[in-house]
Jmol script that loads the backbone (N, CA, C; Angstrom):
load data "model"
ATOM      1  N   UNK A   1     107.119  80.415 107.642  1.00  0.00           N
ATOM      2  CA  UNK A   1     107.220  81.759 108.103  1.00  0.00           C
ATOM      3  C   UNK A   1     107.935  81.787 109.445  1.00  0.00           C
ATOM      4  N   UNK A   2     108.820  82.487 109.429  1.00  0.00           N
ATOM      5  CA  UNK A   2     109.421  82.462 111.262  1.00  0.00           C
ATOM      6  C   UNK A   2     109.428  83.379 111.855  1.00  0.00           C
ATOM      7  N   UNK A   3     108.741  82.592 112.591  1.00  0.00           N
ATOM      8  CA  UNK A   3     107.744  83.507 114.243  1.00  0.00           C
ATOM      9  C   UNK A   3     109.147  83.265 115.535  1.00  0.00           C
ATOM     10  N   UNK A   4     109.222  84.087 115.904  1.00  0.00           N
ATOM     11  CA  UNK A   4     110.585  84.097 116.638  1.00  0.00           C
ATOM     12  C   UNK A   4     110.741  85.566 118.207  1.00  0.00           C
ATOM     13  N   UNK A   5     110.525  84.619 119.409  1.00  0.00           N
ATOM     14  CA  UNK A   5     111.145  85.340 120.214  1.00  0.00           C
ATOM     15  C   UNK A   5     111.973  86.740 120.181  1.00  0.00           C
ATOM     16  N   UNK A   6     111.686  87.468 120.371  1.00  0.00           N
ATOM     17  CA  UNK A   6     112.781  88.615 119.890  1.00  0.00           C
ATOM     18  C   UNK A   6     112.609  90.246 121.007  1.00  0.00           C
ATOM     19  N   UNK A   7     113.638  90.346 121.608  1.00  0.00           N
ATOM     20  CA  UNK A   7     113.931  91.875 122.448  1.00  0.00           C
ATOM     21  C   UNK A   7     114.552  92.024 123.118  1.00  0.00           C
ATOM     22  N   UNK A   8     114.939  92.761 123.957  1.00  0.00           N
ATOM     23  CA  UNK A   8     115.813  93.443 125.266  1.00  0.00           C
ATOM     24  C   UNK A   8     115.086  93.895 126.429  1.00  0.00           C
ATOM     25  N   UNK A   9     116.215  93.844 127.724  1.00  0.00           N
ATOM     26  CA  UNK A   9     115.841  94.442 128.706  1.00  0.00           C
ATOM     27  C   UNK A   9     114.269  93.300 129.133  1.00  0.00           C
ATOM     28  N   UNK A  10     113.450  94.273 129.057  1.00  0.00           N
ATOM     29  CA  UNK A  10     112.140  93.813 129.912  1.00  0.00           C
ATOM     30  C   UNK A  10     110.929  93.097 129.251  1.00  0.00           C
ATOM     31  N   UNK A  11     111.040  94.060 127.960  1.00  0.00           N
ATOM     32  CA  UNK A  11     110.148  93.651 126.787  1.00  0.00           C
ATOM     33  C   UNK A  11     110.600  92.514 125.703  1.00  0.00           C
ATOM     34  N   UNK A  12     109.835  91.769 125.433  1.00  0.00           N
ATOM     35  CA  UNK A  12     110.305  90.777 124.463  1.00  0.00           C
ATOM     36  C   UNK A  12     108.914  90.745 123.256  1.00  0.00           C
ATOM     37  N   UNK A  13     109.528  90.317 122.009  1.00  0.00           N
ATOM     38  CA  UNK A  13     108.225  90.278 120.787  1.00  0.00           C
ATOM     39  C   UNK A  13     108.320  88.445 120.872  1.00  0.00           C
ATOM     40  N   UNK A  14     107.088  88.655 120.195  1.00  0.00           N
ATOM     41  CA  UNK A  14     106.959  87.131 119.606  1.00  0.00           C
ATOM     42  C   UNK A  14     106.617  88.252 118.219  1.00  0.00           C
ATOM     43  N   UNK A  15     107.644  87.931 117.044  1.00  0.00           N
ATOM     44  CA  UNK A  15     107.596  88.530 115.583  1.00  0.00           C
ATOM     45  C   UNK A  15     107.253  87.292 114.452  1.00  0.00           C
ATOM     46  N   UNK A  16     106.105  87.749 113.646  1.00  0.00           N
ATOM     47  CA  UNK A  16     106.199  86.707 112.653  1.00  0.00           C
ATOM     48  C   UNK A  16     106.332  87.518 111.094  1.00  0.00           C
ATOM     49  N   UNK A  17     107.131  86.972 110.744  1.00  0.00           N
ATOM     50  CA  UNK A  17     108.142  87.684 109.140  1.00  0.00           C
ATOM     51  C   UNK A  17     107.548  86.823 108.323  1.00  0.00           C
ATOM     52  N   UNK A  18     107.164  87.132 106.871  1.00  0.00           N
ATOM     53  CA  UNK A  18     107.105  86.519 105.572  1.00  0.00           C
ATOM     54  C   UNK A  18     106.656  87.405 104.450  1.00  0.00           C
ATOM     55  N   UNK A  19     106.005  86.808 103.710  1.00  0.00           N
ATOM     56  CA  UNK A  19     104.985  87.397 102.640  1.00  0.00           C
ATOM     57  C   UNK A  19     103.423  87.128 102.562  1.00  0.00           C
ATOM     58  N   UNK A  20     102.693  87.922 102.218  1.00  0.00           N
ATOM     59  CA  UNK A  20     101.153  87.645 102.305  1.00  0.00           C
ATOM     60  C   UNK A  20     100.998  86.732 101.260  1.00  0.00           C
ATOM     61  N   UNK A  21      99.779  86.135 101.354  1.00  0.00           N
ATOM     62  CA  UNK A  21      99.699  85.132  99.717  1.00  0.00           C
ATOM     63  C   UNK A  21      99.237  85.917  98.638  1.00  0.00           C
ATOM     64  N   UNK A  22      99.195  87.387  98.581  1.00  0.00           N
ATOM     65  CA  UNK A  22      98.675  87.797  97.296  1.00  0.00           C
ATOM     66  C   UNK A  22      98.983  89.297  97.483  1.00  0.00           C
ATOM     67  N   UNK A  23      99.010  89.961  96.731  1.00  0.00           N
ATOM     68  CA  UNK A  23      98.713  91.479  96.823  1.00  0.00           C
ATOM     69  C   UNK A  23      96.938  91.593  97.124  1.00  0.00           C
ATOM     70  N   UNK A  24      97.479  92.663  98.179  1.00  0.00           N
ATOM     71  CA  UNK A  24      95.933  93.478  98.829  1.00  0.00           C
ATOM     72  C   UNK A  24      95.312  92.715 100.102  1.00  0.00           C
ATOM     73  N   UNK A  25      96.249  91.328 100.764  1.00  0.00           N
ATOM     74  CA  UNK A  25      96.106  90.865 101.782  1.00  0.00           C
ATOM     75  C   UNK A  25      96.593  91.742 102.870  1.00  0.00           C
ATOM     76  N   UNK A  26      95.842  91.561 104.090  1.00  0.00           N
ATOM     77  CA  UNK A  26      95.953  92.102 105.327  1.00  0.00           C
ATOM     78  C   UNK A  26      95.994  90.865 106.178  1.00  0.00           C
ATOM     79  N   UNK A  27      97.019  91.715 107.244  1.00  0.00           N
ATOM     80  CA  UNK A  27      97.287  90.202 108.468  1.00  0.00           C
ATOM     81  C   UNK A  27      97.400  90.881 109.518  1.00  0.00           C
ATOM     82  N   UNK A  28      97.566  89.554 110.626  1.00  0.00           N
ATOM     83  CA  UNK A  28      97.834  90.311 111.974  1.00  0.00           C
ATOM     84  C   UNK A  28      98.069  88.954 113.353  1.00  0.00           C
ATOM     85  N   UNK A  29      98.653  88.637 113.934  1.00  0.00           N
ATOM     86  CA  UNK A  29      98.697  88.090 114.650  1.00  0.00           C
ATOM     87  C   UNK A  29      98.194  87.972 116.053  1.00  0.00           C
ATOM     88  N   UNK A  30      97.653  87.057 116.659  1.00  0.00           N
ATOM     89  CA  UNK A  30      96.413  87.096 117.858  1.00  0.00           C
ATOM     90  C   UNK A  30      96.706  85.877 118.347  1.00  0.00           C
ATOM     91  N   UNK A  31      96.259  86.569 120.111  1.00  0.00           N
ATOM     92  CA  UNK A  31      96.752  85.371 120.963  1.00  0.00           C
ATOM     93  C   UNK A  31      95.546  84.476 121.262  1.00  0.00           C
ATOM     94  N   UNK A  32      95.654  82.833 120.764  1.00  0.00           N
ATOM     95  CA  UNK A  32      94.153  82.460 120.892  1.00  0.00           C
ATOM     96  C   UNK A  32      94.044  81.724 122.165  1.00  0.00           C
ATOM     97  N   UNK A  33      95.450  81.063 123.206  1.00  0.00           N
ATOM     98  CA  UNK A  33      94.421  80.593 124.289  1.00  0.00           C
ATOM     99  C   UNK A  33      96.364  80.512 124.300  1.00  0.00           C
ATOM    100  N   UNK A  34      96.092  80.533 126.154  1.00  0.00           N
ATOM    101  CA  UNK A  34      97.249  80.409 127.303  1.00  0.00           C
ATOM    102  C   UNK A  34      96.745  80.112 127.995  1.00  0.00           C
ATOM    103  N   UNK A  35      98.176  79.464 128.915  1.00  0.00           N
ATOM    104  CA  UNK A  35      97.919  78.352 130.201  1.00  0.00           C
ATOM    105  C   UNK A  35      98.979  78.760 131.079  1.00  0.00           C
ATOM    106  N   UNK A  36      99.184  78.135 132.143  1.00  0.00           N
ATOM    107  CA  UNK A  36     100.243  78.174 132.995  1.00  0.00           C
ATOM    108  C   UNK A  36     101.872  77.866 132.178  1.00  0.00           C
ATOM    109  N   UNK A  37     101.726  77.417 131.405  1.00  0.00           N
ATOM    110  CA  UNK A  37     102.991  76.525 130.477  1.00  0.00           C
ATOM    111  C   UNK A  37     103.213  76.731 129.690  1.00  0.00           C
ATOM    112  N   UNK A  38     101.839  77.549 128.894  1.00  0.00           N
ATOM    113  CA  UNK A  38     102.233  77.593 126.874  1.00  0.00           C
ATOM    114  C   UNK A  38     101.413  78.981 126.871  1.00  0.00           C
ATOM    115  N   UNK A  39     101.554  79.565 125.785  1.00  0.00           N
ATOM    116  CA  UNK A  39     100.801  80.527 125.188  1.00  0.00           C
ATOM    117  C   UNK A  39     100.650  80.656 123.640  1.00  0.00           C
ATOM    118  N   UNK A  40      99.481  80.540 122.653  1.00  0.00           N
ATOM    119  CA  UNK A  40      99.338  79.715 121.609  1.00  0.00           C
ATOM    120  C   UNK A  40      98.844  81.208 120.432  1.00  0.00           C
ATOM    121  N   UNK A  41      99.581  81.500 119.429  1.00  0.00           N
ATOM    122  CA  UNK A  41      99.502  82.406 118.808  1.00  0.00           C
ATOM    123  C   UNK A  41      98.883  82.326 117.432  1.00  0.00           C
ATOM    124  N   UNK A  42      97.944  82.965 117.067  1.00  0.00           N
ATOM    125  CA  UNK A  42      97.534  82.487 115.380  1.00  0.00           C
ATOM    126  C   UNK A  42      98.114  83.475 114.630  1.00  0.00           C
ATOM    127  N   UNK A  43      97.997  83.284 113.319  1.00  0.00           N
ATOM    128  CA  UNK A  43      99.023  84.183 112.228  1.00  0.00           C
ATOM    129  C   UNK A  43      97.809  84.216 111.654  1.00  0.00           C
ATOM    130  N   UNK A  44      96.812  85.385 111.269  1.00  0.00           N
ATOM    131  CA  UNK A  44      95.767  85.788 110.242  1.00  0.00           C
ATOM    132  C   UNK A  44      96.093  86.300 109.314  1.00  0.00           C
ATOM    133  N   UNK A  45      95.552  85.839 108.129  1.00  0.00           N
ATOM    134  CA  UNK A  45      95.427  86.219 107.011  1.00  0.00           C
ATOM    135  C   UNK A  45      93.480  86.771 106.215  1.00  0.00           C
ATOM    136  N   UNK A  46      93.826  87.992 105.800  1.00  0.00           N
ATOM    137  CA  UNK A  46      92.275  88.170 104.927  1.00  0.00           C
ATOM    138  C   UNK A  46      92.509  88.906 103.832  1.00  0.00           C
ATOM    139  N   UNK A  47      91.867  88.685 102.849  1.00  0.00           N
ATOM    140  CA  UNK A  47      92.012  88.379 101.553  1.00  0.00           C
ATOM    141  C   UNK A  47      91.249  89.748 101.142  1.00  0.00           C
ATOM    142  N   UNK A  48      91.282  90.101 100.130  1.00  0.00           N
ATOM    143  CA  UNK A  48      90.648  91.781  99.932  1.00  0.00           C
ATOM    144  C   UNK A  48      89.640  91.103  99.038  1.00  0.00           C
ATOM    145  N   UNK A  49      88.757  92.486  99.478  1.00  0.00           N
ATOM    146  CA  UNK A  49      87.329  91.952  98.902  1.00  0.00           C
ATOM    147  C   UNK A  49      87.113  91.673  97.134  1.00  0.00           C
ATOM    148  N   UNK A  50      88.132  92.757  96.275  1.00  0.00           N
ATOM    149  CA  UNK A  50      88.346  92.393  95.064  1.00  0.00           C
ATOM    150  C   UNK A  50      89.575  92.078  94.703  1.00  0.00           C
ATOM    151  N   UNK A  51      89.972  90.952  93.930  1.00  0.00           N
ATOM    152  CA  UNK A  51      91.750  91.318  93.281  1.00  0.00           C
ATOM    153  C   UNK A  51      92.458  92.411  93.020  1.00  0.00           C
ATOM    154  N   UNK A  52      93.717  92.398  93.453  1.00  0.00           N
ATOM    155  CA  UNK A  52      94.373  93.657  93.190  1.00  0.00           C
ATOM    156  C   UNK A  52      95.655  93.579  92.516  1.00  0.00           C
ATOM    157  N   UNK A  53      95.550  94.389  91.623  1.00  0.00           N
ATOM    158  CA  UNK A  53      97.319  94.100  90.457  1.00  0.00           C
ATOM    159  C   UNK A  53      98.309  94.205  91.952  1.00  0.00           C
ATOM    160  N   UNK A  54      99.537  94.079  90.810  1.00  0.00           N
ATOM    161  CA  UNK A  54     100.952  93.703  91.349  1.00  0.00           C
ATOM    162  C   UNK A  54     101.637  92.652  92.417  1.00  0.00           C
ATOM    163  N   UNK A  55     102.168  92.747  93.350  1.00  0.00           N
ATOM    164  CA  UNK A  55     102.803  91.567  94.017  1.00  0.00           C
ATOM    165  C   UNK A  55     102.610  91.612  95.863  1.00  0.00           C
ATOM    166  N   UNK A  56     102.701  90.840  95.850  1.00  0.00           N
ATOM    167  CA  UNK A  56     101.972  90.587  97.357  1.00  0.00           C
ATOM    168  C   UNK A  56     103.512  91.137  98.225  1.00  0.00           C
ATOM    169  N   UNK A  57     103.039  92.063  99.249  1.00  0.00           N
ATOM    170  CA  UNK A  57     103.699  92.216 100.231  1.00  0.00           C
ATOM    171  C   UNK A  57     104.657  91.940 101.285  1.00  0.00           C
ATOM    172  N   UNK A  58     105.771  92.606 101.858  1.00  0.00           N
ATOM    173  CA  UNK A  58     105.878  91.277 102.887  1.00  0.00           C
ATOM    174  C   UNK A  58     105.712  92.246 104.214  1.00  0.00           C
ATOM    175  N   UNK A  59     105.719  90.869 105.143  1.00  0.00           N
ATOM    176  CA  UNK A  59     105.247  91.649 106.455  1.00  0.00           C
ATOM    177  C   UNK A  59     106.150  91.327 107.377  1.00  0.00           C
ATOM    178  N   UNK A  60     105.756  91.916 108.924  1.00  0.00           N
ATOM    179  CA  UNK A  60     106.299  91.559 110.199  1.00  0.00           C
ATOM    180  C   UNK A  60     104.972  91.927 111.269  1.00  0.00           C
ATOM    181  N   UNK A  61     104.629  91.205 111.823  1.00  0.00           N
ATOM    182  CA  UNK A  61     104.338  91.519 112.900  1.00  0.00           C
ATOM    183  C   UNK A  61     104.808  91.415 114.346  1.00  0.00           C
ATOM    184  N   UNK A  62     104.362  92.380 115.429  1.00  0.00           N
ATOM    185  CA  UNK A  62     104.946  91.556 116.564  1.00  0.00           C
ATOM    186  C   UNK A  62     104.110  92.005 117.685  1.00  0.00           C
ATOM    187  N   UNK A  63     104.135  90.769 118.621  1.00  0.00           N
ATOM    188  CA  UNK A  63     103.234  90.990 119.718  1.00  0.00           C
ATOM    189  C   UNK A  63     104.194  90.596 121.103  1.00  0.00           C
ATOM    190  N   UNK A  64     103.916  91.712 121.955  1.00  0.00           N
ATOM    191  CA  UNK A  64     104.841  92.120 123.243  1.00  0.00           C
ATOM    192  C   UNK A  64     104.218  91.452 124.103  1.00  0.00           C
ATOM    193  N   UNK A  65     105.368  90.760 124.892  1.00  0.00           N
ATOM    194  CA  UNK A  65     105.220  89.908 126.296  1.00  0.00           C
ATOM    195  C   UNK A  65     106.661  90.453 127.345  1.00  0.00           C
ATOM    196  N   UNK A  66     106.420  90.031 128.556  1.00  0.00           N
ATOM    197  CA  UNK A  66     107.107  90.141 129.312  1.00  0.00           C
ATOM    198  C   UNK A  66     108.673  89.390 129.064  1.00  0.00           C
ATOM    199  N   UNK A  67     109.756  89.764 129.478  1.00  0.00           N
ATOM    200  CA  UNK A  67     110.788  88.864 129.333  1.00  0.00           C
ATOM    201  C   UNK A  67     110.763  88.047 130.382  1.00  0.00           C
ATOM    202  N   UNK A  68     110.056  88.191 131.556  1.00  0.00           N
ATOM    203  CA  UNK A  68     109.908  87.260 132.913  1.00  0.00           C
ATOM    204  C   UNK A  68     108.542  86.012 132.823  1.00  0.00           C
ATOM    205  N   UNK A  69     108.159  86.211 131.299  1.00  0.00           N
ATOM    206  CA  UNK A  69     107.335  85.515 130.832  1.00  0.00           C
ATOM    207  C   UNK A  69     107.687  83.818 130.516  1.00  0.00           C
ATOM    208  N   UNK A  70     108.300  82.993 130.950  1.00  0.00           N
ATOM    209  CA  UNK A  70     108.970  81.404 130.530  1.00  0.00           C
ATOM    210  C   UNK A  70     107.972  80.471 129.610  1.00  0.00           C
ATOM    211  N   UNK A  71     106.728  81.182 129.590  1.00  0.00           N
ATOM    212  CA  UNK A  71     105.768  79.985 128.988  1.00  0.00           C
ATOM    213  C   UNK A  71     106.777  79.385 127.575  1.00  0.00           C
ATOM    214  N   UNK A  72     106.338  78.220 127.027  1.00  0.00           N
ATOM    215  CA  UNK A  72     106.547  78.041 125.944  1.00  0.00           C
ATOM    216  C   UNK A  72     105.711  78.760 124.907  1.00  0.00           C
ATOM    217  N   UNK A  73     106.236  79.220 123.831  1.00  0.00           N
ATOM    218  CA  UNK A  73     105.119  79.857 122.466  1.00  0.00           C
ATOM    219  C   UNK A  73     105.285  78.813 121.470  1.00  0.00           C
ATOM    220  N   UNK A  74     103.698  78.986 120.827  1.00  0.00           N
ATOM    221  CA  UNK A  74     103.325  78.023 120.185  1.00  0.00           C
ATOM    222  C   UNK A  74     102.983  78.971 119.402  1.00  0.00           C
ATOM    223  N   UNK A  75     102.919  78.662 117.569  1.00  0.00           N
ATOM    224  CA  UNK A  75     102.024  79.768 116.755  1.00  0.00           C
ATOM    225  C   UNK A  75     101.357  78.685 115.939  1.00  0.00           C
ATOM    226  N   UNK A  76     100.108  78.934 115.500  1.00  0.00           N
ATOM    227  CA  UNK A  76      99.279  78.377 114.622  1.00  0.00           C
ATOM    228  C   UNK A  76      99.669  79.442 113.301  1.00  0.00           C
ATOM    229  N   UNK A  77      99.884  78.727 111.921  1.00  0.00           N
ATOM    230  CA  UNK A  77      99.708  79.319 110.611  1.00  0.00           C
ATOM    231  C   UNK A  77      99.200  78.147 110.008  1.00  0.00           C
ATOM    232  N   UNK A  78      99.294  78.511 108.504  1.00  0.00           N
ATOM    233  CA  UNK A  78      98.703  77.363 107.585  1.00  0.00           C
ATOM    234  C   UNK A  78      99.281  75.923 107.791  1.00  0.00           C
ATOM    235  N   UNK A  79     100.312  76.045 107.986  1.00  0.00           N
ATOM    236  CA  UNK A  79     101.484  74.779 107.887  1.00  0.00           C
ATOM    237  C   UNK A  79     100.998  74.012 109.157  1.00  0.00           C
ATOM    238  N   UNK A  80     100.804  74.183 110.344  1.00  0.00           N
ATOM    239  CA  UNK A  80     100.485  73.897 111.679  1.00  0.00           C
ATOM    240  C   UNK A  80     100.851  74.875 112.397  1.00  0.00           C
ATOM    241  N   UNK A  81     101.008  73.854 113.523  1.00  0.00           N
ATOM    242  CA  UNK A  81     101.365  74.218 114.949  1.00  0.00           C
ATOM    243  C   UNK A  81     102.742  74.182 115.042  1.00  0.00           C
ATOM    244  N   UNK A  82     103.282  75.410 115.464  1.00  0.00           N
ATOM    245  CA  UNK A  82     104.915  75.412 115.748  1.00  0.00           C
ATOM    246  C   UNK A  82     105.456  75.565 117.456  1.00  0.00           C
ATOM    247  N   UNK A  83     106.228  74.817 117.706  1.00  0.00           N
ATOM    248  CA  UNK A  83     107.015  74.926 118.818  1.00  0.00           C
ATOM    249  C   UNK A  83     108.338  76.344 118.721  1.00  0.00           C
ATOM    250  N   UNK A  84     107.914  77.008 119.787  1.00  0.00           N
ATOM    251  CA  UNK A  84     109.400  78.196 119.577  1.00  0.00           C
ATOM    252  C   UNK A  84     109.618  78.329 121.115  1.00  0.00           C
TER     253      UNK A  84
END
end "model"
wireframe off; spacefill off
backbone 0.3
color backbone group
């Protein structure tokens, strides 16, 4: 999935693009721990309480930081830990 730096001017996203694993999934991305150096992002996924016909979704999310912000971003998804 690619989670990717992204904006202008003052504001910048950290955006993460793909598809959910199923129809009737909900997601959302959350910042789970920062430091002086890094700031470390998880990619959530939750699953609906019953199955639901047709085809799973796709998404974007994005979460706003400063552009005067230099930390490195890190995102946690299924795959691991990513460097961006």
């Amino acid at each position: 999935m690619p989670f990717h730096p992204d904006g202008e001017f003052t504001r910048r996203f950290a955006v993460a693009t793909g598809t959910f694993p199923a129809p009737g999934y909900l997601g959302w991305i959350q910042l789970e721990s920062e430091s002086d150096t890094a700031k470390t992002y998880v990619l959530y996924f939750e699953p609906p309480d019953a199955p639901v016909a047709g085809t799973a979704d796709e998404f974007e999310f994005k979460e706003r930081y400063s552009s005067a912000d230099t930390r490195t971003l890190f995102i946690h998804d299924s795959a691991g830990v990513h460097e961006h």
